[in-house]
KOLMIVO-803705 format. One line per 2 residues: number of its first residue (from 1); their letters; for each residue x, y, z of C-alpha. Coordinates in nm, 2 decimals, decimal comma, always signed. Layout:
NUM) A) X/Y/Z | ...
% end
This chain:
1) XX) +10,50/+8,83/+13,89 | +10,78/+8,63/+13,79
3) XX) +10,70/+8,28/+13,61 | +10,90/+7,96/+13,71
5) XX) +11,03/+7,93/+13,39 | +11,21/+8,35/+13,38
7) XX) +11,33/+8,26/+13,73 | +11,56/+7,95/+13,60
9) XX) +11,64/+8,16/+13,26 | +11,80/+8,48/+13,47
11) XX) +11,97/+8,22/+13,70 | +12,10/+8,02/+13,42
13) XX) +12,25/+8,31/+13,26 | +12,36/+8,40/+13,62
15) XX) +12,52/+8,07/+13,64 | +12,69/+8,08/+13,30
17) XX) +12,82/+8,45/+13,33 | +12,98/+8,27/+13,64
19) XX) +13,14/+8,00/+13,44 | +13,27/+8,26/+13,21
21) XX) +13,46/+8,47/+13,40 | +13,63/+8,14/+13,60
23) XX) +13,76/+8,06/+13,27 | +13,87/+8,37/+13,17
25) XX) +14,02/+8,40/+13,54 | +14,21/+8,05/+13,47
27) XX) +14,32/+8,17/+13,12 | +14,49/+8,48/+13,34
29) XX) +14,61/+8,29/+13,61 | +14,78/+8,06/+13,32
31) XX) +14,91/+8,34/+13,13 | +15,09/+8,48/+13,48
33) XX) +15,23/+8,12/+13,52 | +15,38/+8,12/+13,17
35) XX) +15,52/+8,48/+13,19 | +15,70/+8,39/+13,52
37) XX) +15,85/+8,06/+13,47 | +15,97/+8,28/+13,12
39) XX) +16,09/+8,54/+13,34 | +16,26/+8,26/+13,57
41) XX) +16,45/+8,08/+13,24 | +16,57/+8,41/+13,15
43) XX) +16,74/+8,49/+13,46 | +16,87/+8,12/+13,41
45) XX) +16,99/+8,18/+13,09 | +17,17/+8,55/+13,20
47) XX) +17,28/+8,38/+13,52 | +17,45/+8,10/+13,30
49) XX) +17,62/+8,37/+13,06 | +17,75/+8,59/+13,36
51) XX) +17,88/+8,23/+13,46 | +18,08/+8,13/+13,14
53) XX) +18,21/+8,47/+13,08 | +18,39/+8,49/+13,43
55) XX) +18,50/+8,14/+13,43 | +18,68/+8,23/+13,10
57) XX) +18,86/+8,51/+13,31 | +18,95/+8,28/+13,58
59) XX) +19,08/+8,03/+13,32 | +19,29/+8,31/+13,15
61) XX) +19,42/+8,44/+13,43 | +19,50/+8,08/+13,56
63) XX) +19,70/+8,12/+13,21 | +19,83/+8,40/+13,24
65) XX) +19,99/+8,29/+13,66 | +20,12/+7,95/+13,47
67) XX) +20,32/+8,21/+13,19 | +20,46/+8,41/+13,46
69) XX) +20,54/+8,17/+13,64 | +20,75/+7,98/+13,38
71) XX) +20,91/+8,33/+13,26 | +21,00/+8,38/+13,59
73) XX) +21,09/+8,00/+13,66 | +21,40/+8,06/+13,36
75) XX) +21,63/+8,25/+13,61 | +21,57/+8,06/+13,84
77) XX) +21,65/+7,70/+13,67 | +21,96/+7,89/+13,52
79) XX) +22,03/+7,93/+13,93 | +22,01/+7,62/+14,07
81) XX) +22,26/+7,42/+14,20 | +22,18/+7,13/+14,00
83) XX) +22,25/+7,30/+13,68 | +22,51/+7,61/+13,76
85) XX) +22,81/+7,70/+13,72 | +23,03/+7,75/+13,99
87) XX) +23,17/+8,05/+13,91 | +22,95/+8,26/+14,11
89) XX) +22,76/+8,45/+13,75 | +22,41/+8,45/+13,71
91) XX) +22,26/+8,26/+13,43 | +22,49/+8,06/+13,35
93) XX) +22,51/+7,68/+13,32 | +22,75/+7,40/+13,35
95) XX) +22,81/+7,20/+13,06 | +22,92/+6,91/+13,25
97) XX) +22,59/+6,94/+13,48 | +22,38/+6,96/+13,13
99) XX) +22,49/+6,62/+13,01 | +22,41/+6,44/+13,34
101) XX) +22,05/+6,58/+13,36 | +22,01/+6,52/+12,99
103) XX) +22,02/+6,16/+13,04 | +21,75/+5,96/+13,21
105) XX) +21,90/+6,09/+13,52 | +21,62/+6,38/+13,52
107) XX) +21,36/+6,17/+13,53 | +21,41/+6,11/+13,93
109) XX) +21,33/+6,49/+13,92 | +20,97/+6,48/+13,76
111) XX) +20,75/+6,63/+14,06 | +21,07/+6,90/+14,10
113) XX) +21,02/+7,08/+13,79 | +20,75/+7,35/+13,82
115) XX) +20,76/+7,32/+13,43 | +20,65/+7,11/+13,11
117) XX) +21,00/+7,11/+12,98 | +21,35/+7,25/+13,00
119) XX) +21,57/+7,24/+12,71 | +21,93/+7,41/+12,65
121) XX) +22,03/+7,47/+12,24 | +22,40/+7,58/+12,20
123) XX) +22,41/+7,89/+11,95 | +22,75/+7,99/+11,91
125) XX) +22,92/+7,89/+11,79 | +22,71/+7,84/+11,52
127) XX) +22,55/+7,42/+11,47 | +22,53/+7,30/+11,14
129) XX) +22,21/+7,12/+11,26 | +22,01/+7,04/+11,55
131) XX) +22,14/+6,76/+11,73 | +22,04/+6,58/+12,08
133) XX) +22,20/+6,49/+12,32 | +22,43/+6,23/+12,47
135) XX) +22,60/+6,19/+12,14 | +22,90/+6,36/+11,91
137) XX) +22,88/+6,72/+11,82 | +22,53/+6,76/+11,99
139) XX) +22,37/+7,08/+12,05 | +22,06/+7,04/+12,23
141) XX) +22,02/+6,90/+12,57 | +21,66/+6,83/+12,67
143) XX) +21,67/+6,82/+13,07 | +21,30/+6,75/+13,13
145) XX) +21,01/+6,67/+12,93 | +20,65/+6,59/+13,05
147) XX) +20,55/+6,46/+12,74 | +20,24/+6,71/+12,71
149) XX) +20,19/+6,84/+12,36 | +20,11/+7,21/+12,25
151) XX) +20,34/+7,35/+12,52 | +20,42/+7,73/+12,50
153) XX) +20,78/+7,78/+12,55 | +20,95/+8,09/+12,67
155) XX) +21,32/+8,13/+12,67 | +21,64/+8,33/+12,81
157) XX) +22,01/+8,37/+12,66 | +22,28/+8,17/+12,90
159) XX) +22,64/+8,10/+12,89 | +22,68/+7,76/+12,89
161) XX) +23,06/+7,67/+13,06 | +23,33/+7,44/+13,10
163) XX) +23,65/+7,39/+13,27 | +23,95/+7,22/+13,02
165) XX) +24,27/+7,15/+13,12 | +24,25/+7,24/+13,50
167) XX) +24,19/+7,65/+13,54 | +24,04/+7,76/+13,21
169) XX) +23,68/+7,82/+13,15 | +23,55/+7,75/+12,78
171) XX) +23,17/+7,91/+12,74 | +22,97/+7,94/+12,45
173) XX) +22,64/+8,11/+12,42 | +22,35/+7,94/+12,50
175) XX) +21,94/+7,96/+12,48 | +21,79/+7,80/+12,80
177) XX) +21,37/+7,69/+12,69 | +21,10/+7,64/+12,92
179) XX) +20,80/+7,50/+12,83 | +20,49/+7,63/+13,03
181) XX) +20,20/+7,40/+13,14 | +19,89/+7,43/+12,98
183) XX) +19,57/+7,44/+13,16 | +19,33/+7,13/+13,08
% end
């Protein structure tokens, strides 16, 4: 027979062999909770990487387009109407045309420029310094500027023309700069 006393001792330790594994079961349950909101910020954290790295592409090759396009912008500045010479040749510019736009003249033509800056030095014959234009003996006629600092500037050889005394064409050799516009 089974005293009153053994019956409550075998259901208490029934009772707290219960309790026993409910905590250990909470203890798992927490562990799993832990490991999968670890597992979660890791993905966060690879997802964010994969992010930055092919942003950085997208930035250079946004770069890269603006470089082209400025290379490719030279002949085409040396081209156009407002700055060419008549004679028909490709790449080359009109003297006359270059000391109009170096004035504040170019500023009406701000949102035309697909550039940060357009400058023409005169190389032959050879200056004895760098000097801007409008003024005497100058040698550098800035046509546009932005105003935008740390520009990367690419560049192409022109012939830079004239007409004197009716029918002759003086040229001298010229370097026509672009300035690309930086990404900010």
């Amino acid at each position: 027979m089974v005293r009153k006393n053994e019956v409550f001792s075998v259901v208490g330790c029934r009772l707290s062999g219960v309790g026993r594994r409910g905590k250990a079961g909470q203890m798992k349950i927490m562990q799993m909770t832990f490991m999968i909101v670890a597992v979660f910020f890791f993905f966060i954290l690879v997802g964010l990487f994969f992010l930055m790295i092919s942003l950085k592409d997208i930035r250079s090759g946004a770069e890269q387009l603006n470089r082209d396009q400025a290379i490719s912008s030279l002949g085409t500045i040396a081209d156009m109407s407002e700055l060419n010479y008549g004679s028909g040749e490709s790449m080359t510019i009109d003297k006359d045309k270059l000391r109009i736009m170096s004035g504040n003249f170019s500023r009406d033509y701000d949102s035309f420029w697909p550039v940060a800056s357009i400058g023409v030095y005169l190389l032959y014959p050879t200056p004895d310094g760098m000097r801007k234009c409008p003024g005497t003996d100058c040698n550098y006629y800035e046509i546009y500027n932005n105003g935008q600092k740390g520009v990367e500037t690419h560049s192409a050889f022109v012939s830079v023309c004239e007409k004197v005394e009716g029918d002759f064409d003086v040229c001298e050799v010229g370097k026509l700069e672009v300035g690309m516009r930086l990404i900010e």
